[in-house]
C-alpha positions as CSV (number, residue, x, y, z in Angstrom):
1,X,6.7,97.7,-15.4
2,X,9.8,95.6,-14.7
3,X,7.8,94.3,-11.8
4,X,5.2,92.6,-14.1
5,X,7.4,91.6,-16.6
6,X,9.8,89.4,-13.7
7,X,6.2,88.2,-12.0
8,X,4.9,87.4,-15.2
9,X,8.2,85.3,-16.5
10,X,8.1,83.9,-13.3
11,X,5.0,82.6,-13.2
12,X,5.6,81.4,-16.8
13,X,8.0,79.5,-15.2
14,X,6.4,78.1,-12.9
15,X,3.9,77.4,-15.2
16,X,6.4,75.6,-17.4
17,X,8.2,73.8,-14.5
18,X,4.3,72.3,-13.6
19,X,3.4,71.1,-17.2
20,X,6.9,69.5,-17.0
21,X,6.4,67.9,-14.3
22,X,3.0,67.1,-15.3
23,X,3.6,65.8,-18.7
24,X,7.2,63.8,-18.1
25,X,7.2,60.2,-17.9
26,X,9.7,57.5,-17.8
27,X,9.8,54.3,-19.4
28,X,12.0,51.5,-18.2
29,X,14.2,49.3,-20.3
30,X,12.0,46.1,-19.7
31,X,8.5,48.4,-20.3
32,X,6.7,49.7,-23.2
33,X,4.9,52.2,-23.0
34,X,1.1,53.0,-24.9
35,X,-0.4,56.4,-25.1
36,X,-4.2,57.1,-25.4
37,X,-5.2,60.5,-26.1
38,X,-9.1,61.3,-25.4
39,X,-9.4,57.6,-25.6
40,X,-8.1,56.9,-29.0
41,X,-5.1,54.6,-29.0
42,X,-1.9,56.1,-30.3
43,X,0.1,54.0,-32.7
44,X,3.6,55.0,-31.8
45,X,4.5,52.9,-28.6
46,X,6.8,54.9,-26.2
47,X,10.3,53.5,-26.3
48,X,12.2,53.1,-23.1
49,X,13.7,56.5,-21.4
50,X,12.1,59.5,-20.8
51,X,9.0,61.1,-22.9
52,X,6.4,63.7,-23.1
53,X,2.5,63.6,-23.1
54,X,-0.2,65.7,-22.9
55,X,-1.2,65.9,-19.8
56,X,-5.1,65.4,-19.1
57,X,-5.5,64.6,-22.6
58,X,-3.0,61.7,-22.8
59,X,-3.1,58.4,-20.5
60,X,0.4,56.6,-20.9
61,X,0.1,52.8,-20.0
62,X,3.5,50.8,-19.3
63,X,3.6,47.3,-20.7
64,X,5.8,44.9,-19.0
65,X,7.8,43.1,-21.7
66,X,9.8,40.4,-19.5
67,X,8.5,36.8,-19.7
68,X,6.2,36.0,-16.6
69,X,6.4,33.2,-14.7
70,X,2.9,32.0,-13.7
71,X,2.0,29.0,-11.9
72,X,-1.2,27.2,-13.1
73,X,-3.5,25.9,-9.9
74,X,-3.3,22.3,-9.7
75,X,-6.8,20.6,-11.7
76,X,-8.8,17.8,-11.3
77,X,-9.7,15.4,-14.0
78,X,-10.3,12.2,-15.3
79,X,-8.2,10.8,-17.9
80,X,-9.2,8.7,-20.8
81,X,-8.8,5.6,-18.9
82,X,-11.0,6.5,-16.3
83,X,-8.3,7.2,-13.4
84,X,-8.6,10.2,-11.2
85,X,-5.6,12.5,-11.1
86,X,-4.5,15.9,-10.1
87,X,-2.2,18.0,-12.6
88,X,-0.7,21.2,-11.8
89,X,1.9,23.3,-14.2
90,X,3.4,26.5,-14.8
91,X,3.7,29.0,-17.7
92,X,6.1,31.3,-19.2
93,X,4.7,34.1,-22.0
94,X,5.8,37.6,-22.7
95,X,4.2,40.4,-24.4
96,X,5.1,41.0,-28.0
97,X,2.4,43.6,-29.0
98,X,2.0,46.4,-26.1
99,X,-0.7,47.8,-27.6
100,X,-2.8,44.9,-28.5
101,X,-2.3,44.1,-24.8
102,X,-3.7,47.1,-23.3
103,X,-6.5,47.1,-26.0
104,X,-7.8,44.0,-27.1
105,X,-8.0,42.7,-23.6
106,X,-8.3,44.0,-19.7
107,X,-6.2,42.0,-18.0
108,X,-3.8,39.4,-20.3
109,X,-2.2,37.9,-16.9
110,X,-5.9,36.7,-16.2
111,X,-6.9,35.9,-19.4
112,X,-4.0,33.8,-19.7
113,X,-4.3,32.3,-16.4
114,X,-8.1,31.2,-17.0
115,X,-6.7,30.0,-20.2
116,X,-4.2,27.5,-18.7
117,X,-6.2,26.3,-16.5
118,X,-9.2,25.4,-19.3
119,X,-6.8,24.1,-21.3
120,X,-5.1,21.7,-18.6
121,X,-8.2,20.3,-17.9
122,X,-9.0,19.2,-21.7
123,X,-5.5,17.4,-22.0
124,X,-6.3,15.6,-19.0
125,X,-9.2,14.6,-20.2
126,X,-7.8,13.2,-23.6
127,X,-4.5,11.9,-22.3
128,X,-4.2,8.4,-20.3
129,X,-2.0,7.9,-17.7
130,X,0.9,6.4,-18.9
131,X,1.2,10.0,-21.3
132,X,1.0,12.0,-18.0
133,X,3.3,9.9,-16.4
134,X,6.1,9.1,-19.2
135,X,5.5,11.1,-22.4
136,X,5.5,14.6,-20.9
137,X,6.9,16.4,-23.6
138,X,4.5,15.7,-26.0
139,X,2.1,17.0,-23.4
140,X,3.5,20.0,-22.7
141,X,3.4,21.0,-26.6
142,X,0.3,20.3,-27.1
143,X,-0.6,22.3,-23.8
144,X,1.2,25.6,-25.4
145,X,-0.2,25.1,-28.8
146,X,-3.7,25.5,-27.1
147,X,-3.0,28.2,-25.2
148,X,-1.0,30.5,-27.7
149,X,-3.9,29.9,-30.2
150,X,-6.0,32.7,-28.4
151,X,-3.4,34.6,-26.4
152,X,-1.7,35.8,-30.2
153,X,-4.5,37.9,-30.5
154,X,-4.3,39.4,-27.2
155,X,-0.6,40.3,-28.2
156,X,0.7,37.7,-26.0
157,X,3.4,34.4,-26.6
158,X,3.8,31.6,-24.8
159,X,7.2,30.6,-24.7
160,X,6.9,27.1,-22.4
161,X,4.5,25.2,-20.6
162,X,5.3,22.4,-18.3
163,X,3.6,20.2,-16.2
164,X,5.5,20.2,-12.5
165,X,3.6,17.0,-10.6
166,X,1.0,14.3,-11.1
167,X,-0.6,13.3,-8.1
168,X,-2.7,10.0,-7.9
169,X,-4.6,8.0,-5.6
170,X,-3.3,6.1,-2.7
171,X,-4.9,3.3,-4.3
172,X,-3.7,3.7,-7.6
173,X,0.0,4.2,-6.5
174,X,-0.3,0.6,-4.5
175,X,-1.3,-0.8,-7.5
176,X,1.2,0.6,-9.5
177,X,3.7,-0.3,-7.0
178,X,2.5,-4.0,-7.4
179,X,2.6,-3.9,-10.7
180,X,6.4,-3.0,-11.1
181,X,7.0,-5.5,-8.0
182,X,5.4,-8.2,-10.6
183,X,7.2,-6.6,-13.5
184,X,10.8,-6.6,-11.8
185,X,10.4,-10.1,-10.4
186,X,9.1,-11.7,-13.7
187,X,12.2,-10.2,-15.2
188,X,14.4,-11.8,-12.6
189,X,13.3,-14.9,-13.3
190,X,13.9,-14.8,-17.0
191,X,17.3,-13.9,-16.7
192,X,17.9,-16.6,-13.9
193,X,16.2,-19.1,-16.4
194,X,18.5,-17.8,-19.1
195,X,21.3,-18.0,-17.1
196,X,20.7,-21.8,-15.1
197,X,19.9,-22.4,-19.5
198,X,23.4,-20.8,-20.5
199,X,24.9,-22.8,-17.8
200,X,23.5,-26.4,-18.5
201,X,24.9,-26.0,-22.3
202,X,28.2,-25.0,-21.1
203,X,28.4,-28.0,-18.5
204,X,26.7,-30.2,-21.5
205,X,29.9,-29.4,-23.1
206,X,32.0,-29.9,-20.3
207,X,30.6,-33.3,-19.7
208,X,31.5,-34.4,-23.0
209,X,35.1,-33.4,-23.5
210,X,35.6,-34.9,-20.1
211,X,34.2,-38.0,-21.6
212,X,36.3,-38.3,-24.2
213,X,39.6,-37.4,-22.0
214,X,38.9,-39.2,-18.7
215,X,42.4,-37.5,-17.3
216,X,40.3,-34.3,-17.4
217,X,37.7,-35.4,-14.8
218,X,40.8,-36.5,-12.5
219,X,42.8,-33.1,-13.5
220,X,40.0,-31.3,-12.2
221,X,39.0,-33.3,-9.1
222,X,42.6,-32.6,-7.8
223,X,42.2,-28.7,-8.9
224,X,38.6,-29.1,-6.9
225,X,40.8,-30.0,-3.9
226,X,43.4,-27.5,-4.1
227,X,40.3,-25.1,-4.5
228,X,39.3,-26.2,-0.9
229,X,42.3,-26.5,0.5
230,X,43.2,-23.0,0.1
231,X,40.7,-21.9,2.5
232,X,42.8,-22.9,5.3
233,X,39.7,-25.8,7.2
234,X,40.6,-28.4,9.8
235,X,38.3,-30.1,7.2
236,X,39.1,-31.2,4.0
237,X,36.0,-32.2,1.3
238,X,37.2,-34.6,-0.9
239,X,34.8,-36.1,-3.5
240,X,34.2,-38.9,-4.7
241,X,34.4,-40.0,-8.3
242,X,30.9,-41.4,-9.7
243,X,33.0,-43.1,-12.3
244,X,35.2,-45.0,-10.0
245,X,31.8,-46.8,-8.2
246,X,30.5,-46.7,-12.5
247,X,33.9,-49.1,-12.8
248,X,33.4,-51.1,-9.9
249,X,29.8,-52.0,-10.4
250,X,30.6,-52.8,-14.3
251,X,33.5,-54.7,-13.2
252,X,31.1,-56.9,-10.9
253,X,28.6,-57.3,-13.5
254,X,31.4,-58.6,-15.9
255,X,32.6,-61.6,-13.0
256,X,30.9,-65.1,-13.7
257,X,28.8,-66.2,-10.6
258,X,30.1,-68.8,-7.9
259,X,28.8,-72.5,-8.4
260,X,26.5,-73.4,-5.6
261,X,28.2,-77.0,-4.2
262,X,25.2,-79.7,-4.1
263,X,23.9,-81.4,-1.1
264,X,23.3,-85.4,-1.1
265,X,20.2,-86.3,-1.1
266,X,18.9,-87.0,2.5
267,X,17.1,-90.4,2.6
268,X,14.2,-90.5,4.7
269,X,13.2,-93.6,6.7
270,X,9.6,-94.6,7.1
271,X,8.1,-94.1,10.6
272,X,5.6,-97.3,12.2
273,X,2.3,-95.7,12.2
274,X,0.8,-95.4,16.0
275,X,-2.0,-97.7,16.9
276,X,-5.4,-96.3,16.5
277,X,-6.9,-95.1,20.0
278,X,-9.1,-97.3,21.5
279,X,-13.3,-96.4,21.1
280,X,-14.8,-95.0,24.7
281,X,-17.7,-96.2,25.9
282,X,-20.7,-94.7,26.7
283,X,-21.5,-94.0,30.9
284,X,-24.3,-95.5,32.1
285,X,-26.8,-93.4,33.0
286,X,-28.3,-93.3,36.5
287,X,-32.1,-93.8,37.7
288,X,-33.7,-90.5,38.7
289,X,-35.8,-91.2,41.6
290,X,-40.1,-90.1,41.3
């Protein structure tokens, strides 16, 4: 009788030891986890650390919570402006609702990827180039705004979508290379016009407080000299004045002109005229004989 009794506890045991082992789960710190039993969808999620279920009965799906980092294939597409272009970004979402996840759609990492991907394409197709290229941001919310619209019933968030690269034509990148070349060089030239402008109102200022102090125009030939000089030349540039030859040519203006002496009058004696030439005769001509 004691026989039975230890068999029997034993196999109790054993018994109990299976179930145990059949029945125990454990749930991470980052995982949820969602029980169905026969099918039906429990309401209590599974926190994380160890738990019970039925075994058989119960099927215990674990929920990653952590934010997932997917990368959204690169898309074709043509802007508004009709230029060709190739976009590729890259999501982050989490799961918020484990059991909305597991029930209200088969695969959410799918789903949301197909998601992305549609929705990358419609803001190419709505956006021109210069918002791909420059205004980003604005982009990128209206990117997340279209794909968290579905993905909150799936028991998804998206917590950031950005755009990684733009890539463009060979064609289209000459001719936005041109364009800056044009853009940089038209720029240049404004500020050298500005400048050469600036310049000619200081000299224009210059020019007339030298006017009215002519010792200034002298005091700053000789500083023009010393300026040369200090570099030290076997040749020395000295300038010349334009108000010095001014002077000179004023000061030969202002001289009367030399009298001309007059020349006597040179009297001119007749000449005989020659005797006319004599008339020539005619030759008389000779008989021809028959």
């Amino acid at each position: 009788m004691l026989e039975e009794l230890l068999a029997a506890g034993a196999a109790t045991a054993c018994a109990g030891l299976v179930y145990v082992a059949a029945a125990a789960r454990v749930v991470k710190q980052y995982e949820r986890g969602v029980v169905l039993r026969l099918g039906q969808l429990q309401r209590l999620v599974r926190p994380p650390g160890f738990t019970m279920i039925v075994p058989i009965v119960d099927r215990l799906h674990k929920v990653n919570m952590q934010i997932v980092t997917m990368p959204v294939p690169a898309q074709d597409g043509i802007t508004r402006d009709n230029v060709t272009v190739r976009v590729d970004a890259v999501i982050y979402f989490k799961v918020v609702d484990a059991a909305e996840a597991v029930v209200q759609v088969e695969d959410y990492r799918f789903a949301v990827s197909q998601m992305a991907q549609t929705s990358l394409r419609s803001i190419i197709g709505k956006s021109d180039l210069d918002d791909l290229l420059s205004n980003r941001e604005k982009l990128n919310q209206g990117l997340a705004l279209m794909i968290d619209s579905p993905a909150i019933g799936w028991g998804v968030q998206i917590d950031r979508v950005e755009i990684k690269d733009v890539s463009l034509p060979e064609t289209m990148k000459r001719s936005m290379a041109r364009q800056a070349e044009a853009d940089r060089e038209r720029r240049a030239r404004v500020i050298n016009a500005d400048a050469e402008l600036q310049a000619s109102k200081k000299l224009a200022e210059a020019a007339h407080q030298m006017a009215e102090e002519p010792a200034a125009l002298q005091l700053r030939l000789l500083q023009t000299v010393v300026a040369v000089a200090a570099e030290k030349n076997s040749t020395l540039v000295l300038p010349f004045p334009v108000e010095l030859l001014r002077f000179l040519e004023r000061a030969q203006q202002a001289q009367p002109p030399a009298r001309q002496p007059q020349q006597p009058a040179q009297q001119t004696q007749a000449l005989p005229s020659a005797p006319p030439a004599p008339e020539a005769k005619p030759m008389p001509k000779r008989p021809t004989a028959a």
